[in-house]
Each structure stands twice: as C-alpha cells, then as structure tokens.
C-alpha positions in Angstrom: 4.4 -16.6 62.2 1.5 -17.5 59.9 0.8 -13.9 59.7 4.0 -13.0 58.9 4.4 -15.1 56.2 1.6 -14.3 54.6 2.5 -10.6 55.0 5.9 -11.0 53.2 3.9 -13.1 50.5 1.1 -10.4 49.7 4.3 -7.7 49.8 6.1 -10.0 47.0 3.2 -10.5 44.5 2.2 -6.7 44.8 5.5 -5.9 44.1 5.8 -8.1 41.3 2.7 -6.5 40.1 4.3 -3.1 40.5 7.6 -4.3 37.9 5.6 -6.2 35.6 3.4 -3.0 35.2 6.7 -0.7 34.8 7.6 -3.2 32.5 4.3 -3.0 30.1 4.3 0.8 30.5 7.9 1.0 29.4 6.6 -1.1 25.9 3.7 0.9 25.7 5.3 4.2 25.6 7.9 3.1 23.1 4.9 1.7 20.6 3.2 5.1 21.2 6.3 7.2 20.8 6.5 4.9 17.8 3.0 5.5 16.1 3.4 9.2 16.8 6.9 9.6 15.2 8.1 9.3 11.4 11.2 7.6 12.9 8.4 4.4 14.4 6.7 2.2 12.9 4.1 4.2 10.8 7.3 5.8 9.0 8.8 3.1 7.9 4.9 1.7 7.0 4.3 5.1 4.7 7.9 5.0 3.4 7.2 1.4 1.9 3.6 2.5 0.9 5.6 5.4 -1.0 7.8 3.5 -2.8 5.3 0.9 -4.0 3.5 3.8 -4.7 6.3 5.2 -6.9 7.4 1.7 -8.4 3.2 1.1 -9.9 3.5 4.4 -11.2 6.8 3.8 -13.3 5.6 0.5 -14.3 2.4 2.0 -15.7 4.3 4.4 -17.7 6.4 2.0 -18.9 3.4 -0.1 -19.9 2.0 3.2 -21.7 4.8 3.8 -23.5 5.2 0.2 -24.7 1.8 -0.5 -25.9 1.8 3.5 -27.9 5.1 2.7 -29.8 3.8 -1.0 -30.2 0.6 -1.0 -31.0 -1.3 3.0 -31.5 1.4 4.2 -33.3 1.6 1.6 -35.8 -2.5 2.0 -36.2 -2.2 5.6 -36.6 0.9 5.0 -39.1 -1.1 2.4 -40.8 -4.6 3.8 -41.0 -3.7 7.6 -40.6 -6.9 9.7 -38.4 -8.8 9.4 -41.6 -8.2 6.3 -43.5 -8.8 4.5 -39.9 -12.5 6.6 -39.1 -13.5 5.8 -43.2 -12.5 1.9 -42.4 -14.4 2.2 -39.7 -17.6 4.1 -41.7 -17.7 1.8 -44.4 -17.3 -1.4 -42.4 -20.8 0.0 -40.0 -22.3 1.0 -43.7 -22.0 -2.6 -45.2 -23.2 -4.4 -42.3 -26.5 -2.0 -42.3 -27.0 -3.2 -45.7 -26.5 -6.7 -45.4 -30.4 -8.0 -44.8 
C-alpha cells in the first residue's frame, strides 16, 4: 500500500512537471514569436524609437529656424558680411596695439 502511494505521488509531481513545462514553453514561444515579429514587442519598441526619433528632429529644426530669424539674421542685417568681418579686423588690430 506504501508502494502504491508512493507510485501515484511520483506519477502526480511528474505530471505536474510535464504542465508547468507546457505552460513555460507556451510563454516562451509567444516572447520569441514576439522578438521575431514587427507585430511583438521589438515593433512597437522601434515604432516609439521612430517617433522620438522624428519629434528631436522637428524640434531641432524648429530651434534652427528660431535662433536664424532671431539672432543671425539680424547680425547679418545689422553688420552686413563686410561691415561684420571689418568689426571684427579692427577690434583684433586695436588690441595688438594696445601695449
């Protein structure tokens, strides 16, 4: 009787073994199919990466385009190419003459 009992018990754990295995290997295949697929995890991971991606990329050209009209235009109005480089000339040639 002893025997028997033990029997059924050894039967019982290995068969829990057995679903609890099924189980993991069920998960295990959907994280891989997942990985593998653009419809998993990795695409929705690259199609967030994409549009930060896209959104730092409009910001910096909004940035650009702020600080031209704002502040390089206005220098290049101001000075002109010439009038800015002779500034810039005859500020270096007063301070090499200053002892």
């Amino acid at each position: 009787m002893l025997c028997a009992i033990f029997l059924y018990l050894q039967a019982k754990r290995i068969a829990v073994a057995a679903e609890r295995e099924a189980a993991f290997e069920s998960m295990y295949g959907e994280v891989l199919s997942g990985l593998e697929n653009a419809a998993g995890i990795m695409g929705d991971v690259q199609e967030e990466l994409d549009h930060a991606t896209k959104a730092h990329m409009q910001k910096q050209e909004q940035l650009y385009a702020e600080w031209s009209a704002e502040v390089f235009d206005k220098i290049q109005v101001g000075h002109g190419c010439r009038g800015h480089m002779k500034l810039r000339f005859s500020t270096y040639r007063q301070r090499s003459r200053t002892p």
